[in-house]
C-alpha positions in Angstrom: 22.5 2.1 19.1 20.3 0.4 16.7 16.6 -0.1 16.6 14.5 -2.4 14.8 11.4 -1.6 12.9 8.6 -3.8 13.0 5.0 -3.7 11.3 2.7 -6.5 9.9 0.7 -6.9 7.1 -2.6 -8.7 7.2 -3.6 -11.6 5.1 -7.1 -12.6 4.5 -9.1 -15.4 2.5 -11.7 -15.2 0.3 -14.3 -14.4 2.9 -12.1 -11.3 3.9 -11.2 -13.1 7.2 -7.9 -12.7 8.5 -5.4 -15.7 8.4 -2.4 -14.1 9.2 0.7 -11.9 9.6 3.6 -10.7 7.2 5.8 -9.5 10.1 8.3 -7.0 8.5 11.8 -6.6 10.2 14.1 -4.3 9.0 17.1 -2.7 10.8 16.2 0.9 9.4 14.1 3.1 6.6 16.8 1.7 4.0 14.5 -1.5 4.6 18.0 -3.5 5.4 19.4 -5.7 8.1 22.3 -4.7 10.2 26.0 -5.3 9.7 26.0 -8.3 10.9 25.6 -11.9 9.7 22.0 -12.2 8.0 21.1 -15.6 9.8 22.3 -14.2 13.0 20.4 -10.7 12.2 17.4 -12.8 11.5 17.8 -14.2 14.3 18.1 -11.3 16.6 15.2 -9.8 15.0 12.8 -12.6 15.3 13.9 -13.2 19.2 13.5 -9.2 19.9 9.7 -9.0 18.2 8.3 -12.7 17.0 8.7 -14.6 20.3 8.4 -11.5 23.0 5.3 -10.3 21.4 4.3 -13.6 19.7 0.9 -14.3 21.4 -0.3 -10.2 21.2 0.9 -10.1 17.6 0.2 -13.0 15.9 -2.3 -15.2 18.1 -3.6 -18.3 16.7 -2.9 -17.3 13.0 -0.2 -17.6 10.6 3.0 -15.5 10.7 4.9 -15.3 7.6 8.5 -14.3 8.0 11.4 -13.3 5.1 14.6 -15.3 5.8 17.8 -14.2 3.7 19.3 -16.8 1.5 21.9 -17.4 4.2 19.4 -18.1 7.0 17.7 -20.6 4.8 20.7 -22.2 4.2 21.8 -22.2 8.0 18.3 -23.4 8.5 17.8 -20.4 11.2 14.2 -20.5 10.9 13.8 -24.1 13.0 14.9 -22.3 16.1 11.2 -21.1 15.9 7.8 -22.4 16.4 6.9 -25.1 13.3 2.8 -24.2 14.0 1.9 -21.2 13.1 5.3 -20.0 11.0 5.3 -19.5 7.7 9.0 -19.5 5.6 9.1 -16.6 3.1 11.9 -17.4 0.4 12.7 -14.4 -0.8 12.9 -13.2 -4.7 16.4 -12.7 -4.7 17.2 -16.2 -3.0 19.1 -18.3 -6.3 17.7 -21.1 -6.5 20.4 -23.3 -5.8 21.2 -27.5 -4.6 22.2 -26.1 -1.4 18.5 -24.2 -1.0 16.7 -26.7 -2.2 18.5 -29.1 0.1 17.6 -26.8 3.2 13.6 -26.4 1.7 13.9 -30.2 1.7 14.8 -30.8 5.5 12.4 -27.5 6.8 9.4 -29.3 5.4 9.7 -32.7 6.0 9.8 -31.2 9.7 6.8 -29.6 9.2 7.1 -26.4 8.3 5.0 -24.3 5.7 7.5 -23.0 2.7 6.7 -19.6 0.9 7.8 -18.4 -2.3 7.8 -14.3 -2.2 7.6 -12.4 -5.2 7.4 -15.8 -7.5 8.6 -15.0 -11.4 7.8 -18.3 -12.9 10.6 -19.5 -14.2 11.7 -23.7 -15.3 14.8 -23.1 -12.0 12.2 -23.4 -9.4 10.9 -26.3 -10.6 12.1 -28.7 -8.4 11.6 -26.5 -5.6 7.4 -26.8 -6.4 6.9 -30.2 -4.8 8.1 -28.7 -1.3 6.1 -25.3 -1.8 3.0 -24.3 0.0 2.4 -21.6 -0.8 2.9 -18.9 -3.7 2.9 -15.1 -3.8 2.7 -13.3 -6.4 3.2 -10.0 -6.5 0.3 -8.7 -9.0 2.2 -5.7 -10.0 5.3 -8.1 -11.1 3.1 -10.8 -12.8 -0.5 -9.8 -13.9 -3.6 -11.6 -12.2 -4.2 -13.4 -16.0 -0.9 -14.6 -16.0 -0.6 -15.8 -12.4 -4.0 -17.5 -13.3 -2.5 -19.3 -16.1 0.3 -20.8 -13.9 -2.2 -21.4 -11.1 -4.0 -23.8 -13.9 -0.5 -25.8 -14.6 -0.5 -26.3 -11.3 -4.4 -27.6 -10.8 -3.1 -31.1 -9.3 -0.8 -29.9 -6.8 -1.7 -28.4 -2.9 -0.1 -25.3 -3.1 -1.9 -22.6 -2.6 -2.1 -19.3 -4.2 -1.3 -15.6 -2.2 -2.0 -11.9 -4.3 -0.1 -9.2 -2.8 -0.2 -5.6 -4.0 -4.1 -6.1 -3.6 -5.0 -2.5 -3.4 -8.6 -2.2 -4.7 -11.6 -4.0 -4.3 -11.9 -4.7 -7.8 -8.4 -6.1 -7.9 -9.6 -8.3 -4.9 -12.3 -9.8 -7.0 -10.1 -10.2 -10.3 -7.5 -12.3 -8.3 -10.4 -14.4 -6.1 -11.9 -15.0 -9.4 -8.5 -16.4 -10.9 -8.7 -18.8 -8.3 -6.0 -17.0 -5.5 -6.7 -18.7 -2.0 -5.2 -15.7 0.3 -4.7 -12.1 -0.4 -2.4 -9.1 0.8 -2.8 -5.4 0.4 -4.6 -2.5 1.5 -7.7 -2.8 -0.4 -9.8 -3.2 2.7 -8.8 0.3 4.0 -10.8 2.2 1.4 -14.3 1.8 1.0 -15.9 -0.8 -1.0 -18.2 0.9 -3.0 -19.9 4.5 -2.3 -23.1 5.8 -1.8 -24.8 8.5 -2.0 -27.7 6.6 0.6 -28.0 9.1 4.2 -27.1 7.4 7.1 -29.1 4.9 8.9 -30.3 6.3 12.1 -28.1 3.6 13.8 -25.1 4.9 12.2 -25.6 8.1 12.8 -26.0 7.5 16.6 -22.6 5.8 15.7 -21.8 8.9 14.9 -23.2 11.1 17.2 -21.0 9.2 20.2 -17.7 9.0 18.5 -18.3 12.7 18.4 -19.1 13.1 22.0 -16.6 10.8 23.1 -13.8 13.5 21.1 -14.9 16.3 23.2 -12.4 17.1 25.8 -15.2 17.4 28.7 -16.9 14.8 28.0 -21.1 15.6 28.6 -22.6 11.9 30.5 -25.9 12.9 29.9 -25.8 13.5 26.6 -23.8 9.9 25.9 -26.3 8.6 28.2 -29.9 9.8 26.1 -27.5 8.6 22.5 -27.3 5.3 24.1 -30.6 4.9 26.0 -32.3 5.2 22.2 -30.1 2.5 20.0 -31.2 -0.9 22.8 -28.8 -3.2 20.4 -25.9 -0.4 21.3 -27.2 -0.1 24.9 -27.3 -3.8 25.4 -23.7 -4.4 23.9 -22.3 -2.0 26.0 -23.9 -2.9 29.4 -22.4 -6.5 28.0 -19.0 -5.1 27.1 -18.6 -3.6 30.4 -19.7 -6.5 32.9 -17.2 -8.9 30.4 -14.7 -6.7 31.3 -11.8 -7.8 34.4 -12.1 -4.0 36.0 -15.8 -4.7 37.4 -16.2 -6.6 40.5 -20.3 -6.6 40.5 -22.5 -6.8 37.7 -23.5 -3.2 36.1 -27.0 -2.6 35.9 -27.2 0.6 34.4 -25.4 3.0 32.4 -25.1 5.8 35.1 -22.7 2.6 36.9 -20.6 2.2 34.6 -19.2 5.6 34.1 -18.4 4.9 38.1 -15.8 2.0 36.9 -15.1 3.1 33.7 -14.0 6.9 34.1 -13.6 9.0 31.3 -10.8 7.3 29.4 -11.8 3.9 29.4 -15.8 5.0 28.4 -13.7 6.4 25.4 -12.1 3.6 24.2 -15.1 0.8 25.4 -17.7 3.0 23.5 -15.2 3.9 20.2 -15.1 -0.2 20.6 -18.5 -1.1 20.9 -19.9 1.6 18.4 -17.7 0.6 15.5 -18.2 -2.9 16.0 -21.9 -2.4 15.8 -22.3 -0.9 12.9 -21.2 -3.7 9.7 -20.5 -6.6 10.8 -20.5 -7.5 7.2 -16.8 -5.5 7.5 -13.8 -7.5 7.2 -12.7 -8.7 10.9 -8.9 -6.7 10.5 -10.5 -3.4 9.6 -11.7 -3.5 13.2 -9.0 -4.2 14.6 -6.8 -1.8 12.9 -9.2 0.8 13.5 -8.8 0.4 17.3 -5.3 -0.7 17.2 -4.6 2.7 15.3 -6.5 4.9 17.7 -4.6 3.5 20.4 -1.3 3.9 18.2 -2.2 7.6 17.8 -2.8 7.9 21.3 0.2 6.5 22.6 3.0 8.4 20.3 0.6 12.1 21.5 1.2 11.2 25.3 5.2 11.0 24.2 5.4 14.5 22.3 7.4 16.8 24.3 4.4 19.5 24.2 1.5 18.4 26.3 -1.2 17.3 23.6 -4.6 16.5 24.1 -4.4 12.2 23.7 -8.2 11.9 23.7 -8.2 13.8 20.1 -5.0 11.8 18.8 -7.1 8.8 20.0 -10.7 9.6 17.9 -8.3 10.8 14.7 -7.0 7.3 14.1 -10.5 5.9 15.0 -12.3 8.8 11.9 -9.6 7.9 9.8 -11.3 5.0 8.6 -14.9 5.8 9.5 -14.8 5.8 5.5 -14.3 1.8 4.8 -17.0 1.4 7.6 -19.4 3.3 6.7 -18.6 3.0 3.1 -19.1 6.7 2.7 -15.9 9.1 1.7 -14.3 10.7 5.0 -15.2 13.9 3.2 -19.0 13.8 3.6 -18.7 12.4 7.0 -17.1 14.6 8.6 -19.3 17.8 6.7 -22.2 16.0 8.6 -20.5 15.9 12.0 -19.6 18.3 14.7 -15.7 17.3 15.5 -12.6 19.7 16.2 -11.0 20.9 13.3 -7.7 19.9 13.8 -9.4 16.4 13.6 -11.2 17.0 10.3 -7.9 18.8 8.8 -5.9 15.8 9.8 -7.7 13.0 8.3 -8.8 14.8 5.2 -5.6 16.6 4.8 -3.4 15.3 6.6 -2.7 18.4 8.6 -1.3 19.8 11.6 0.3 17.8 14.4 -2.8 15.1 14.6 -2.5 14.8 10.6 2.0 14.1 10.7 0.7 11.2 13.7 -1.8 9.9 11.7 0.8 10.0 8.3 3.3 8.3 10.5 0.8 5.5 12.0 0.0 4.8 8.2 3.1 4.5 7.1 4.1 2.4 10.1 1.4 0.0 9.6 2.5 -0.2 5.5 6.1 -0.6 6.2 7.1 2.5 4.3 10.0 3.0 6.7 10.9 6.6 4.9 8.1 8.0 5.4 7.9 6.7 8.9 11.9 8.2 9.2 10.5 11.6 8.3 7.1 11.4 10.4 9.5 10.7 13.6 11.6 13.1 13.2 8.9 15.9 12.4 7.4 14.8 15.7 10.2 14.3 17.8 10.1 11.1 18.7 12.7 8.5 18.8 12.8 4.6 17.3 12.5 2.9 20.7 9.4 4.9 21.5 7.4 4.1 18.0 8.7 0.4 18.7 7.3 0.5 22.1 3.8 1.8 21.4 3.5 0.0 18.4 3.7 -3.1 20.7 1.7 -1.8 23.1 -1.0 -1.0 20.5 -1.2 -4.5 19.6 -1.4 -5.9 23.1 -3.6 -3.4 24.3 -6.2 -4.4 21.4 -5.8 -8.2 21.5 -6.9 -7.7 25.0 -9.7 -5.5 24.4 -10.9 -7.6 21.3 -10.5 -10.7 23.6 -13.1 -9.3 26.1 -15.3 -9.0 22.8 -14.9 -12.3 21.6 -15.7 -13.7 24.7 -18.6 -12.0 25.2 -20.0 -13.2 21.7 -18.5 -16.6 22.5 -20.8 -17.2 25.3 -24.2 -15.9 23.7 
């Protein structure tokens, strides 16, 4: 039986706030669709991941979606929601009276047409007055080229989409050419680096994610690292009485371990620490730092061999303590007392922890051979990294929402 691999990309604006989703369906790590029709493969795929999980996934933002030429043509993508679906043309789409027919009908309906991968070239021309929104790929077409065709088209209301973003630098060559929305991984690494200590702040940051990754967990301790940061003490006590699983208003912290129990103080505390730290950090890189821990998790509690989750958990959350801190992973963790199997898997990639964590990142980049190889070291089947992806992404839109609506009602 055949299984369906599904990741997204994030897309951000020039404030480094996220807009929306490149949802990536592919039948297998060859990156094709099954042998079957591609409209009705499209189709299948969409139905199995964009409407099930449409809410947990995508939200209220943008989800952009590659249709075959075929699908276009059968016009496959109007069986879906016209508000928040972007239509990725693909590259290798010809650009031909039939396509440009079916681009025609999509938009006057309303919805938003991509070009993916764009190689100006005098074919698409026509296509351009139905177009809103280009891509180009920057490592097809250079930034100074894109921004010379962005200028031709000065009058129009497309707008402009960089993927392949993978440094900051890149990031503010392309917003300077004048790109409206970017797509890469630049956000992932750090920013800049310093060789500034740590604010006392962050290193109480610190000082909890570390506690929180011990298997017994010491209260007391967590207790005096909280009772001397009264931002982090106050978010938490916050955190906790937003939260569905309390039925009378917490008071102290003593009450909250009551409710919470040792994994949930985990994962509310990994929360509320990270989120307290930069909120000058773009608004994904939180999210994918929780969303990974939970990933991690999930896929430890499905190995055969019992594995302690709580460690699979804190090395997706370390993994990028780099781009929040803006400090490399290196020197953090040389100032931090964590397990080593931790530190070997997110500086080297080792052991079990460090093949979960290689197979989470390649998951979330789409680099479904990697992610082929990953599962099988591991031992664990399609369905299951389908499931706890899913699950991963629910589980943190919830969380988040608790946060949100916390802030929301300050």
């Amino acid at each position: 039986m055949k299984y369906s691999y599904v990741a997204r990309q994030p897309i951000l604006d020039a404030n480094k706030q996220t807009v929306g989703y490149e949802l990536l369906f592919r039948d297998g790590p060859q990156n094709t669709f099954p042998e079957i029709d591609p409209e009705q493969a499209t189709s299948r795929l969409l139905s199995d991941h964009f409407l099930s999980t449409h809410y947990e996934t995508l939200g209220k933002k943008l989800g952009f979606i590659n249709f075959p030429y075929q699908s276009l043509i059968n016009r496959v993508p109007t069986l879906f929601p016209v508000d928040n679906l972007v239509i990725e043309v693909l590259e290798d789409c010809p650009p031909t009276t039939e396509l440009l027919d079916a681009i025609k009908e999509m938009t006057d309906l309303g919805y938003k047409i991509a070009l993916d991968d764009f190689v100006p070239s005098k074919e698409w021309r026509a296509f351009l007055p139905y177009i809103s929104i280009i891509k180009f790929d920057i490592r097809q077409v250079s930034i100074e080229k894109a921004r010379i065709f962005m200028l031709r088209l000065g009058g129009s209301n497309i707008q402009f989409l960089a993927e392949k973003v993978e440094t900051y630098q890149e990031f503010e060559l392309a917003k300077d050419a004048g790109f409206d929305y970017f797509q890469g991984y630049f956000f992932s690494k750090p920013e800049m680096i310093t060789r500034k200590s740590l604010e006392p702040s962050f290193m109480t940051v610190i000082q909890l994610l570390t506690e929180i990754a011990k298997k017994d967990m010491d209260f007391a301790a967590i207790e005096t690292l909280i009772s001397t940061d009264v931002t982090l003490s106050y978010k938490l006590l916050s955190f906790v009485n937003s939260s569905s699983i309390v039925m009378t208003e917490i008071h102290s912290f003593k009450q909250a371990l009551i409710y919470l129990g040792e994994d949930k103080l985990r994962k509310f505390i990994s929360l509320v620490a990270l989120t307290s730290s930069q909120d000058s950090k773009p608004d994904y890189l939180y999210r994918l730092s929780i969303q990974r821990a939970r990933y991690c998790e999930l896929l430890a509690s499905r190995l055969e061999a019992k594995f302690e989750t709580g460690q699979a958990f804190l090395t997706g959350m370390f993994s990028l303590l780099d781009s929040l801190l803006d400090r490399p992973l290196e020197q953090i963790v040389s100032q931090i007392s964590i397990d080593e199997s931790i530190k070997l898997a997110i500086t080297n990639n080792e052991g079990t922890l460090g093949d979960i964590l290689s197979l989470t990142r390649a998951y979330e980049q789409a680099q479904w051979d990697d992610v082929n190889h990953y599962r099988d070291k591991i031992g664990v089947d399609q369905r299951t990294l389908n499931k706890c992806y899913d699950e991963s992404v629910k589980w943190t839109t919830e969380i988040l929402s608790v946060k949100t609506n916390e802030l929301e009602s300050k």
